[in-house]
N, CA, C and O atoms as a MOPAC input file, in Angstrom:
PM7 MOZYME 1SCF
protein

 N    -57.87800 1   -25.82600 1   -37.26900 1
 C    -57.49900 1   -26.44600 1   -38.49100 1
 C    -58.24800 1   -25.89300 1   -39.69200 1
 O    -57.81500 1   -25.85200 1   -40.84300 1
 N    -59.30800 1   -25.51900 1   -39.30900 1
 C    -60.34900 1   -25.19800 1   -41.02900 1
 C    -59.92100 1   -23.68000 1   -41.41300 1
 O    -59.90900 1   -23.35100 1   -42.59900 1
 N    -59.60500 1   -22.85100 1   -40.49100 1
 C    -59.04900 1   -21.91100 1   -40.95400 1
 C    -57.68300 1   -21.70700 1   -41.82200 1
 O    -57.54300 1   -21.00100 1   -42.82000 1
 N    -56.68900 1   -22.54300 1   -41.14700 1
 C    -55.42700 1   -23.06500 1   -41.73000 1
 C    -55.58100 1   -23.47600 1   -43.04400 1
 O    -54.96900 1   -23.16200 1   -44.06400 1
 N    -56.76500 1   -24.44400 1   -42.78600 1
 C    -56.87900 1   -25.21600 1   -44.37800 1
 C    -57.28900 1   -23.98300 1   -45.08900 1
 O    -56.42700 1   -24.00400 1   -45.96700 1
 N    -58.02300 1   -22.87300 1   -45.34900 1
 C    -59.07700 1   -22.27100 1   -45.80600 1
 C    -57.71100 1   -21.18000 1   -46.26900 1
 O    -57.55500 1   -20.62500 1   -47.35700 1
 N    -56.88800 1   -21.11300 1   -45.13100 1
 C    -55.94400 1   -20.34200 1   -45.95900 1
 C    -54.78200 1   -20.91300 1   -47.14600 1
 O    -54.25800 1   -20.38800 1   -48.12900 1
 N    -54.68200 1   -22.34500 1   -46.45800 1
 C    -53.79800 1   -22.94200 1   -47.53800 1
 C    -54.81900 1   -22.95000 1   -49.18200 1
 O    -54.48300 1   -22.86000 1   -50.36200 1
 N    -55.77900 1   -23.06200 1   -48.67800 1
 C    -56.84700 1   -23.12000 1   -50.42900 1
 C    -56.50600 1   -21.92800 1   -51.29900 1
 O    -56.27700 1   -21.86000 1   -52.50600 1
 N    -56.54900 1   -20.64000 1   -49.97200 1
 C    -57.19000 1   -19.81100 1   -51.09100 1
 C    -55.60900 1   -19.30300 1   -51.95500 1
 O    -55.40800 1   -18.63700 1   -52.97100 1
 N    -54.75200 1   -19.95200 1   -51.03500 1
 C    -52.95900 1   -19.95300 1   -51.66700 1
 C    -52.70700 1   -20.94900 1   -52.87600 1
 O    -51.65900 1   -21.00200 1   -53.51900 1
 N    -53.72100 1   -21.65000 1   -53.06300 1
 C    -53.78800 1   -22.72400 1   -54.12700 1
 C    -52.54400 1   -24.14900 1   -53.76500 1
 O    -51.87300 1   -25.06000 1   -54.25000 1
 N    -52.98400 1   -23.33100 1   -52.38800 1
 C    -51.75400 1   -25.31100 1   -51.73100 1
 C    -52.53500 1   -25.74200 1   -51.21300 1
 O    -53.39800 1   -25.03500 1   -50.69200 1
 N    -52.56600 1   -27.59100 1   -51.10900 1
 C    -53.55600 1   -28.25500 1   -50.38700 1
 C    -52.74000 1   -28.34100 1   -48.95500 1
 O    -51.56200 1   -28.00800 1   -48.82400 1
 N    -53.52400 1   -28.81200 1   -47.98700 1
 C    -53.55800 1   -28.70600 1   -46.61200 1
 C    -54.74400 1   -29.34200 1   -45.62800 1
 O    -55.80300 1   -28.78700 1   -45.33400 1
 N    -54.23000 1   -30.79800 1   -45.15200 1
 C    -54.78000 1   -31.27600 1   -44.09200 1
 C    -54.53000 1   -31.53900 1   -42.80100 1
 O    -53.37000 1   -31.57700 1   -42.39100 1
 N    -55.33100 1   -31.70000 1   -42.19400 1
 C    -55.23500 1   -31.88200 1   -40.64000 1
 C    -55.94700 1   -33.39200 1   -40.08400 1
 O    -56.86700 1   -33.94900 1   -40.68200 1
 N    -55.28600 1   -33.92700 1   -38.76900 1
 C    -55.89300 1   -35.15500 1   -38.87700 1
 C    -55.50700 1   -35.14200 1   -37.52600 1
 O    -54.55800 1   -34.43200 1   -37.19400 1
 N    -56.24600 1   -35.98700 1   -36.50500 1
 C    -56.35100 1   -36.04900 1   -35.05800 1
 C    -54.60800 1   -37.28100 1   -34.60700 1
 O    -54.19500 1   -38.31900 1   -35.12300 1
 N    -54.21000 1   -36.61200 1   -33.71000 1
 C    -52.70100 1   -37.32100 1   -33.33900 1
 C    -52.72600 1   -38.78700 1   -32.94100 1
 O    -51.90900 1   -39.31100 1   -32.18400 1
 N    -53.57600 1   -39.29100 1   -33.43000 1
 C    -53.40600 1   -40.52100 1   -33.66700 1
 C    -52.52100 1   -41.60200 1   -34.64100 1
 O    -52.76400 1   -41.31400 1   -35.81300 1
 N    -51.58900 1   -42.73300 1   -34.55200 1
 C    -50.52100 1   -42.86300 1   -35.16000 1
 C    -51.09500 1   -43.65500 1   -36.51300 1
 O    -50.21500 1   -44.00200 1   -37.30000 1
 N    -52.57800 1   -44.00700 1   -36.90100 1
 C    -53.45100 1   -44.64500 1   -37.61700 1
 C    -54.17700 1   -43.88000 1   -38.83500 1
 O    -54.56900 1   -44.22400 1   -39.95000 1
 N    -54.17300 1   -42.71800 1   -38.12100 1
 C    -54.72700 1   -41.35000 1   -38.85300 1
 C    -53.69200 1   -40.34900 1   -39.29000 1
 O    -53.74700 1   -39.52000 1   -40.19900 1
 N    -52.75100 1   -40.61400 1   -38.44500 1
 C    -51.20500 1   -39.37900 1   -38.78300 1
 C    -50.85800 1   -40.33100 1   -40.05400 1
 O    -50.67600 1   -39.68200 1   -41.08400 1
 N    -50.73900 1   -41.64000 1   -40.17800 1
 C    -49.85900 1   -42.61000 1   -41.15800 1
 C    -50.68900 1   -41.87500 1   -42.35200 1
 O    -50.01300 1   -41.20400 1   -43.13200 1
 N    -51.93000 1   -41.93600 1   -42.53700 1
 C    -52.94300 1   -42.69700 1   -43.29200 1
 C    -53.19500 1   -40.53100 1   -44.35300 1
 O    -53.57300 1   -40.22900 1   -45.48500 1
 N    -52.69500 1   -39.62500 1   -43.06400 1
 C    -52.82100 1   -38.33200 1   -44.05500 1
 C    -51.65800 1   -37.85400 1   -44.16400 1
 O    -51.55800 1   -36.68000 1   -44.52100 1
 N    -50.33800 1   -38.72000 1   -43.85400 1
 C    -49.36000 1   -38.24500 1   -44.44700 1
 C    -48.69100 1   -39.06200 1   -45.69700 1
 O    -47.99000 1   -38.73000 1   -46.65300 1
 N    -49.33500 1   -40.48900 1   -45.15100 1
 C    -49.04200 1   -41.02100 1   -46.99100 1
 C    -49.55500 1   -40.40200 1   -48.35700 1
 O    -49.37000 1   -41.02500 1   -49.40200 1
 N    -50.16900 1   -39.23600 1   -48.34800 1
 C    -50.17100 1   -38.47500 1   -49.59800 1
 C    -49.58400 1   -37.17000 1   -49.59800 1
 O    -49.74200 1   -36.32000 1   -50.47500 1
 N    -48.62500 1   -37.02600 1   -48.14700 1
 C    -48.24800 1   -36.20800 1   -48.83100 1
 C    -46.83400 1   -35.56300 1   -49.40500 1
 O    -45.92200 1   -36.26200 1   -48.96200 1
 N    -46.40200 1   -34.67600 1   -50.08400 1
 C    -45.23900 1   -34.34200 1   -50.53100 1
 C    -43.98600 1   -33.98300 1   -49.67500 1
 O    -42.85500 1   -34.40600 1   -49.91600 1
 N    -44.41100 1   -32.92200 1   -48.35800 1
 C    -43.46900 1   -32.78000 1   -47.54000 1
 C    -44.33200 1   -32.70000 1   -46.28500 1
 O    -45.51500 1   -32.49100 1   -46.01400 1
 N    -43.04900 1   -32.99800 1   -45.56300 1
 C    -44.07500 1   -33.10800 1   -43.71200 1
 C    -43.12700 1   -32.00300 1   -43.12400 1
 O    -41.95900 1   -31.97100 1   -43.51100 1
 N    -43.62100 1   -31.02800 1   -42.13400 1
 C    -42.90300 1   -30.10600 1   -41.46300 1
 C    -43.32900 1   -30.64500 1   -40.09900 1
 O    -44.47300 1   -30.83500 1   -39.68700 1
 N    -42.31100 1   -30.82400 1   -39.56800 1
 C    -42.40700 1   -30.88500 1   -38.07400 1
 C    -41.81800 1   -29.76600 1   -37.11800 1
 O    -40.70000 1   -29.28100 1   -37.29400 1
 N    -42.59300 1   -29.43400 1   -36.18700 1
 C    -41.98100 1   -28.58200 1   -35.46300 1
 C    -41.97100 1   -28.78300 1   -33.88000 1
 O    -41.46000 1   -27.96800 1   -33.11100 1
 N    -42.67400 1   -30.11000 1   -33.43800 1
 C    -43.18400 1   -30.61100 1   -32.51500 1
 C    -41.79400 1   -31.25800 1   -32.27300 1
 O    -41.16300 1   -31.77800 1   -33.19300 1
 N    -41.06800 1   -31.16700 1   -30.20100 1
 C    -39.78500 1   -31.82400 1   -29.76800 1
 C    -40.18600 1   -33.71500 1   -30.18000 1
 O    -41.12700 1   -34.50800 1   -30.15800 1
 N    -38.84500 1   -33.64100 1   -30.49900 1
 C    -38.54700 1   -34.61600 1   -30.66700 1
 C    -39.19600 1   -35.97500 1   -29.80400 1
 O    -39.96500 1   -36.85300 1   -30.19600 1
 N    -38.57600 1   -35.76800 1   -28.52800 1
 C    -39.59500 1   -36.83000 1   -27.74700 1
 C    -40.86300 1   -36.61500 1   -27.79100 1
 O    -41.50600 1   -37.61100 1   -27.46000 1
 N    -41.80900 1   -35.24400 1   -28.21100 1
 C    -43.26200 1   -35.82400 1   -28.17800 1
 C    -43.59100 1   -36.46200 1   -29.84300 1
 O    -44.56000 1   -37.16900 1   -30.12200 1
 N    -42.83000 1   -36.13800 1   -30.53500 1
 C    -42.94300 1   -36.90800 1   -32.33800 1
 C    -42.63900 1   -38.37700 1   -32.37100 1
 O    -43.29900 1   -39.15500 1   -33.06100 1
 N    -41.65500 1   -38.73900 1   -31.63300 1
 C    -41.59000 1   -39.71000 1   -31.00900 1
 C    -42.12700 1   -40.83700 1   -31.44100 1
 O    -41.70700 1   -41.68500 1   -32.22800 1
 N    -43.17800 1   -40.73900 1   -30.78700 1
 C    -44.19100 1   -42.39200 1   -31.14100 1
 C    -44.70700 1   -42.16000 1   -32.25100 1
 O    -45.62200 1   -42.90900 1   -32.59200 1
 N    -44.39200 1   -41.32500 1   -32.94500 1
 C    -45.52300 1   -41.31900 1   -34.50300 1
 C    -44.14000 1   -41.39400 1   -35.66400 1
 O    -44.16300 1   -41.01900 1   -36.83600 1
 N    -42.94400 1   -42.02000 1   -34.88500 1
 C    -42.28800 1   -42.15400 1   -36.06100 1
 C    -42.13000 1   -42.35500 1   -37.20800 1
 O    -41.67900 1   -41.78500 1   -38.20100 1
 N    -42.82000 1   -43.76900 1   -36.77300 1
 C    -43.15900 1   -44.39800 1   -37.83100 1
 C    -44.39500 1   -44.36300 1   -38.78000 1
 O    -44.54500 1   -44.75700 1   -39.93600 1
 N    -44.95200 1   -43.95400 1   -38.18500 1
 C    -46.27000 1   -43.08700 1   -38.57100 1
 C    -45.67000 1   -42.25900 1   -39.96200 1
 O    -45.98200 1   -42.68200 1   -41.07500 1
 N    -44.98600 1   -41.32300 1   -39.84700 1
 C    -44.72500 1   -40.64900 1   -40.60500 1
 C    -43.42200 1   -40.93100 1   -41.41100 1
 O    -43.11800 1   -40.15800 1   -42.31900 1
 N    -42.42000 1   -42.30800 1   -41.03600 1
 C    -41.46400 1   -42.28400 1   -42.20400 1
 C    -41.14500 1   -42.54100 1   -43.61100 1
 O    -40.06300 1   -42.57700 1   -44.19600 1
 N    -42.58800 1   -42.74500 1   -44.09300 1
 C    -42.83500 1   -42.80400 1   -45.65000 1
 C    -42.65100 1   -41.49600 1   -46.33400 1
 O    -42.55100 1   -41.35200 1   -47.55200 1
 N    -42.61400 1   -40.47600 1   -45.36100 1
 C    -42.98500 1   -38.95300 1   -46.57400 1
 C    -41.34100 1   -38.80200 1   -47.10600 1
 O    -40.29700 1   -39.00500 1   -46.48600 1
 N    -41.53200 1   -38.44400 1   -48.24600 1
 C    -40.25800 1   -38.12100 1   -49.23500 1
 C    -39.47800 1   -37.10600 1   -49.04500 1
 O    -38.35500 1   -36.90000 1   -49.50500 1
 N    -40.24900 1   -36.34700 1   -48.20300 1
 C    -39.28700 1   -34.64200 1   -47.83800 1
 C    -40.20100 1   -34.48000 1   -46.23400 1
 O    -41.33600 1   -34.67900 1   -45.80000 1
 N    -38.94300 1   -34.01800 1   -45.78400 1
 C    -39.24600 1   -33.70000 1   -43.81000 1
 C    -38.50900 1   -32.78900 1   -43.67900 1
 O    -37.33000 1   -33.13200 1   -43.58500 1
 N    -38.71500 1   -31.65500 1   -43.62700 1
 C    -38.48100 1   -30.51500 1   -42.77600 1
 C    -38.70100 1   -30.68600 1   -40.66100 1
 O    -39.56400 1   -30.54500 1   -39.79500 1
 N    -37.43700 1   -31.01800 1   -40.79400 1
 C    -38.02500 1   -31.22700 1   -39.36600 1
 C    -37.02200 1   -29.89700 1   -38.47800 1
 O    -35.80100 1   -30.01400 1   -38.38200 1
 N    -37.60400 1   -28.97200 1   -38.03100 1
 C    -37.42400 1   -27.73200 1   -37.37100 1
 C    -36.48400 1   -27.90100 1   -36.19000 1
 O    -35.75600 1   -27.02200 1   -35.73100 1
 N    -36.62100 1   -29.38600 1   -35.68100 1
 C    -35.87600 1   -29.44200 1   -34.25000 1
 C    -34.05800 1   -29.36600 1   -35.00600 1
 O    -33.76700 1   -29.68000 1   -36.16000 1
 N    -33.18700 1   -28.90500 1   -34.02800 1
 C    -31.65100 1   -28.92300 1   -33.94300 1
 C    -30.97500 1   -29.63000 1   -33.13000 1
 O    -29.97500 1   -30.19600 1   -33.57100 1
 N    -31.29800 1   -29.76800 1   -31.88500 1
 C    -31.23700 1   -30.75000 1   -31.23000 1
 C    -31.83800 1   -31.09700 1   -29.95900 1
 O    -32.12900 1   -30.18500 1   -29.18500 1
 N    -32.10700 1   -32.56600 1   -29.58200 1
 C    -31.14300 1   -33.40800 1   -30.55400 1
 C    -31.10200 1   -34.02500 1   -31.88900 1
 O    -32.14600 1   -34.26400 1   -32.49500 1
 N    -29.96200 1   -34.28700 1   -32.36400 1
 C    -30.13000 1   -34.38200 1   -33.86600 1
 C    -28.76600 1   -35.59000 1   -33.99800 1
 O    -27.61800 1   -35.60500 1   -33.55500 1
 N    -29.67200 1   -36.64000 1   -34.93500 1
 C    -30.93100 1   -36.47700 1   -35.48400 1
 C    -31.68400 1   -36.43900 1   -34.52900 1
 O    -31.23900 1   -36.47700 1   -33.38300 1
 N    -33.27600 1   -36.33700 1   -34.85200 1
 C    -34.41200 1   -37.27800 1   -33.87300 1
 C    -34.84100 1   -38.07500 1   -34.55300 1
 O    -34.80400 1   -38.23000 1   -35.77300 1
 N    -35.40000 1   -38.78000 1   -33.53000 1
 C    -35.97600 1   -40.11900 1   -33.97900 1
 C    -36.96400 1   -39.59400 1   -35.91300 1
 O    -36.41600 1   -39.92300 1   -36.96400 1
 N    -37.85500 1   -39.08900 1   -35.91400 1
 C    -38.29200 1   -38.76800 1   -36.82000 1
 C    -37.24400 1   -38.81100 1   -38.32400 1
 O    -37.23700 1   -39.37000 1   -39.42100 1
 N    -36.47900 1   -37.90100 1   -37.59300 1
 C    -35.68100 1   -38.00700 1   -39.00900 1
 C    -34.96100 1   -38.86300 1   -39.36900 1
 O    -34.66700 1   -38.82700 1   -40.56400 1
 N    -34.45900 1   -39.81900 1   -38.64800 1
 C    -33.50800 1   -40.88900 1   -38.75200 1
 C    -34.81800 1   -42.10100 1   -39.23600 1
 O    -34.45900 1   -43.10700 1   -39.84900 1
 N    -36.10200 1   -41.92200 1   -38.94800 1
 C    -36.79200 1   -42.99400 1   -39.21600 1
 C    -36.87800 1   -42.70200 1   -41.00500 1
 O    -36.90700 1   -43.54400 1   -41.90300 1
 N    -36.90600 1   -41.18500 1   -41.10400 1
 C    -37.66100 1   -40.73500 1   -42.40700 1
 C    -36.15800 1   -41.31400 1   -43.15500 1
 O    -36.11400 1   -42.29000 1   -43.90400 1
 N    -35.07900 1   -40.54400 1   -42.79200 1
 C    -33.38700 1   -41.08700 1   -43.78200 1
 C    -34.05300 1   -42.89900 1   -44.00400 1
 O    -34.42600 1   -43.49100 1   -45.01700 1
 N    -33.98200 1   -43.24000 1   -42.86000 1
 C    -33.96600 1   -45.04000 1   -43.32500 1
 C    -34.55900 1   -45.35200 1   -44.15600 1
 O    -34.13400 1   -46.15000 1   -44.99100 1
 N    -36.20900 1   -44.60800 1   -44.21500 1
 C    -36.62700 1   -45.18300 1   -45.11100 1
 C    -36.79600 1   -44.10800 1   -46.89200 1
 O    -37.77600 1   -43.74000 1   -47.54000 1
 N    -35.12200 1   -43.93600 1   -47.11100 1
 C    -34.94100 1   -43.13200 1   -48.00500 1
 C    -35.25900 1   -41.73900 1   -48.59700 1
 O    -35.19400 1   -41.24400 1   -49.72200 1
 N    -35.73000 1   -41.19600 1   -47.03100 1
 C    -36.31300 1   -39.95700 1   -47.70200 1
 C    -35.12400 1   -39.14200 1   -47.26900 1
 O    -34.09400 1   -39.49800 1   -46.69700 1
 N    -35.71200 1   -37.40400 1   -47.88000 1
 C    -34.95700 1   -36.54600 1   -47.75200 1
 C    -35.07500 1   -35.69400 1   -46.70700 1
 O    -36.25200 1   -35.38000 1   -46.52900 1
 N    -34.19800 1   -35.11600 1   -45.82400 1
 C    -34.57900 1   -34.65100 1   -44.71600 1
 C    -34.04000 1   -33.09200 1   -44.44800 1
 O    -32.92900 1   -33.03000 1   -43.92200 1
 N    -34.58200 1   -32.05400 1   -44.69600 1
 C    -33.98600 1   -30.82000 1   -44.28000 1
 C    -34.22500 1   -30.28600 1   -42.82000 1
 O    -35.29900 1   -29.86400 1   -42.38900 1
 N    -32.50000 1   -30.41900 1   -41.82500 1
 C    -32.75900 1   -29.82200 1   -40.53800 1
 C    -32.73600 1   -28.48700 1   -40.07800 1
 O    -32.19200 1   -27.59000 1   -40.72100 1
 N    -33.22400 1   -28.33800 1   -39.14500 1
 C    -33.09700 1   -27.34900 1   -38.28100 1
 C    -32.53700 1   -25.93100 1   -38.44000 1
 O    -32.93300 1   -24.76900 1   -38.52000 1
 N    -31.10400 1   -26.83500 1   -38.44300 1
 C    -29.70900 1   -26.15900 1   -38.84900 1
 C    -29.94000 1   -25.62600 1   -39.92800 1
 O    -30.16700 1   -24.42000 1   -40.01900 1
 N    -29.91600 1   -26.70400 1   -41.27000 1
 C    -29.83000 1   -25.91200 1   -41.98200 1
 C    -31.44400 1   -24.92800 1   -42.14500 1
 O    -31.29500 1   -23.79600 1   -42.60700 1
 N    -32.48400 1   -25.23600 1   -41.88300 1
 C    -33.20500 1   -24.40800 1   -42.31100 1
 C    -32.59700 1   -22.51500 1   -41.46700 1
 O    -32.84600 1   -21.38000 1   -41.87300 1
 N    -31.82700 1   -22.95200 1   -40.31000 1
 C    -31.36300 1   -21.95400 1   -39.46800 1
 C    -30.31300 1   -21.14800 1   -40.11200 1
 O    -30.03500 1   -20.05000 1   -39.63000 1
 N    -29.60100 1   -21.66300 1   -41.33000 1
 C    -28.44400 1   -21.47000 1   -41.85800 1
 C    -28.96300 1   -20.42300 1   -43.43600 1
 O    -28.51400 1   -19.46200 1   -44.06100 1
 N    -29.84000 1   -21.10700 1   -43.48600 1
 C    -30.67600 1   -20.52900 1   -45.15500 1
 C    -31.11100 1   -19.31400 1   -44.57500 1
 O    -30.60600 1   -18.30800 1   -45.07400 1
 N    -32.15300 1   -19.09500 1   -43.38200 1
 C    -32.47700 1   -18.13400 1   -42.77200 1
 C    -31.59500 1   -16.66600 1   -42.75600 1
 O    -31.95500 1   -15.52700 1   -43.05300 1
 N    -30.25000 1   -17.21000 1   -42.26600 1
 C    -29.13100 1   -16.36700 1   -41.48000 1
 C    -28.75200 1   -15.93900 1   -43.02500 1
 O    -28.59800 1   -14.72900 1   -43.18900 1
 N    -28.57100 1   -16.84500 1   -44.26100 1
 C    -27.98700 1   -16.28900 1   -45.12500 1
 C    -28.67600 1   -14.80800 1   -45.89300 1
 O    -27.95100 1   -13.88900 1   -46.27400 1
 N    -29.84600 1   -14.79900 1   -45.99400 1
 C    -31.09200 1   -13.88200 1   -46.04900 1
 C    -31.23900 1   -12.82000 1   -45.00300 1
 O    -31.60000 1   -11.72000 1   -45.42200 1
 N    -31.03400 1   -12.94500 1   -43.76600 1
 C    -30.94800 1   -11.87300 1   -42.84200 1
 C    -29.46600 1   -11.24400 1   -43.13200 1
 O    -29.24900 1   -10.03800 1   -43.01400 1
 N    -28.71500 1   -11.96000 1   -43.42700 1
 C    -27.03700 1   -11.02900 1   -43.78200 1
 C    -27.51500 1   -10.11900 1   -44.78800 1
 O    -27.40800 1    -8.90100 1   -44.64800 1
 N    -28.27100 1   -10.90000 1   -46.24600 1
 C    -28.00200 1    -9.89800 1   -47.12100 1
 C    -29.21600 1    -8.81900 1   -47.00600 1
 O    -29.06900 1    -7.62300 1   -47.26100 1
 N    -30.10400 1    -9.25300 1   -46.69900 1
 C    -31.34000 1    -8.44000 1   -46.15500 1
 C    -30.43200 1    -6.52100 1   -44.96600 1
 O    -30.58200 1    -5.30000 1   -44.94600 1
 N    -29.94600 1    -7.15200 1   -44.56300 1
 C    -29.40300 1    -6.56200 1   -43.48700 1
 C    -27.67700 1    -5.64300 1   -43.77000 1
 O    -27.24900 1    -4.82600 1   -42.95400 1
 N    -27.04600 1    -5.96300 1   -44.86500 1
 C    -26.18500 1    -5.33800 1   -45.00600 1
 C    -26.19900 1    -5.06100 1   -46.74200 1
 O    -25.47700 1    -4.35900 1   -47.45000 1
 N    -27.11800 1    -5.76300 1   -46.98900 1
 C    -27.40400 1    -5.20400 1   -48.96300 1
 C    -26.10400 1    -6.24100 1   -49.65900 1
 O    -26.16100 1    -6.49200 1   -50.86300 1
 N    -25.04000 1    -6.76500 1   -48.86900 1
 C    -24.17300 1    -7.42200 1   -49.54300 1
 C    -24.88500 1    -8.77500 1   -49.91300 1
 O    -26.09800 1    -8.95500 1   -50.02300 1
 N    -23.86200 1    -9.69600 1   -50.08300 1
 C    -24.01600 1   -11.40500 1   -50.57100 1
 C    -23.59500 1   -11.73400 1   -49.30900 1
 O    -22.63700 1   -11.12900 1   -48.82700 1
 N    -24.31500 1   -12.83500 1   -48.53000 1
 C    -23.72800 1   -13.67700 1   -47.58100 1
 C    -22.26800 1   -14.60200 1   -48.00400 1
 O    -21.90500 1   -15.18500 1   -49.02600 1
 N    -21.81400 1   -14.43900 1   -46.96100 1
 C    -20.54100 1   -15.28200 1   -47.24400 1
 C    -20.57500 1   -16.78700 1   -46.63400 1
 O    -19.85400 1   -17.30700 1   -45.78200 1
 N    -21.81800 1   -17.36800 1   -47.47300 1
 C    -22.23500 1   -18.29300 1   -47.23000 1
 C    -21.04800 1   -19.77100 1   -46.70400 1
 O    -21.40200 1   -20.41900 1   -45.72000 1
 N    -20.04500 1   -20.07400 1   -47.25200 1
 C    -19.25300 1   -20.95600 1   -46.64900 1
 C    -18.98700 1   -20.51200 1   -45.61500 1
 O    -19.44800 1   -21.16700 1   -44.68000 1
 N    -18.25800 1   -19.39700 1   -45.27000 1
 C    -17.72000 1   -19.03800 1   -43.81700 1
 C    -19.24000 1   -19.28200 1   -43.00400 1
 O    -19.08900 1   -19.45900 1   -41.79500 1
 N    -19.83500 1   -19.29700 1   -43.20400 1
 C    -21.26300 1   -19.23200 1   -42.28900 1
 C    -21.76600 1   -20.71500 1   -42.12700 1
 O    -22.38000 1   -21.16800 1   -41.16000 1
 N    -21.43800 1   -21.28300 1   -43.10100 1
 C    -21.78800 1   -22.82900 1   -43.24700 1
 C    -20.30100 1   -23.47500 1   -42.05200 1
 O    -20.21800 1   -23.84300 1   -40.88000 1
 N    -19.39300 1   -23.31100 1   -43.18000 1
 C    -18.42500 1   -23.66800 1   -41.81500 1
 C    -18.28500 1   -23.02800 1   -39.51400 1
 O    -18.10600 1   -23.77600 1   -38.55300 1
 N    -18.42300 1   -21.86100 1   -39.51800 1
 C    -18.90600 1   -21.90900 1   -38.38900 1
 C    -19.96900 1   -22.25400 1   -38.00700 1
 O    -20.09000 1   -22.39100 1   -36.78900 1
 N    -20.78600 1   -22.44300 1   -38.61800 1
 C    -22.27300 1   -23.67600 1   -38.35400 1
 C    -21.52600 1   -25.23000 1   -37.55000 1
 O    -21.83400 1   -25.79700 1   -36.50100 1
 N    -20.86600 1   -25.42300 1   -38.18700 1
 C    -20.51000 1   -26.69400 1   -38.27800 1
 C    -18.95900 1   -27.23200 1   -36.95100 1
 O    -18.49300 1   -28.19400 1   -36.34100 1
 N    -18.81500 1   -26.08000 1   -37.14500 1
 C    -17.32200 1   -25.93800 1   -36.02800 1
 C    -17.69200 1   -26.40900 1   -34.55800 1
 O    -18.79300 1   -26.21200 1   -34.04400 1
 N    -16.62700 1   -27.05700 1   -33.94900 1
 C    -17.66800 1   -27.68600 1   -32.54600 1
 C    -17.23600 1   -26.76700 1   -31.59600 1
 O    -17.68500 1   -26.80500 1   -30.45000 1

């Protein structure tokens, strides 16, 4: 963790760490701006609630979807960017990265979405 932090400093972003406890997870994520999760769903699990005050959740999992996390964070009005889409923003950047064109971002959004 102190290295992590030491790099978030010298980036001029703050950055804490706090032991997985659901008392101590509540207590250093009520300040903060966005929570990234990348941890499965069933082990985030019990710290749902722990964490459904933060205003922005990046939560990395796709499925299943929602998870508990994020459906706790929606309820209690926050904003939630998934998986998907963080998977979708990604893909749009590797297209143009990769062929110099513009992603053809709807067609890509819609087969995202196609079952």
């Amino acid at each position: 963790g102190r290295r992590r932090a030491a790099l978030a400093q010298r980036l001029g972003q703050a950055a804490d760490f706090c032991d997985i406890a659901a008392d101590a997870l509540a207590g250093t994520a009520a300040g903060a701006d966005v929570v990234v999760n990348t941890v499965p769903a069933d082990a985030v699990a019990p710290y749902a609630d722990a964490l459904a005050a933060t205003p922005v959740l990046l939560d990395a999992i796709y499925d299943p979807w929602p998870t508990p996390l994020a459906a706790a964070v929606t309820a209690r009005g926050g904003r939630v960017i998934s998986g998907l889409q963080m998977l979708l923003n990604q893909a749009f950047t590797q297209v143009e990265l990769f062929t110099g064109m513009p992603a053809p971002k709807e067609a890509m959004r819609a087969a995202l979405e196609a079952p």
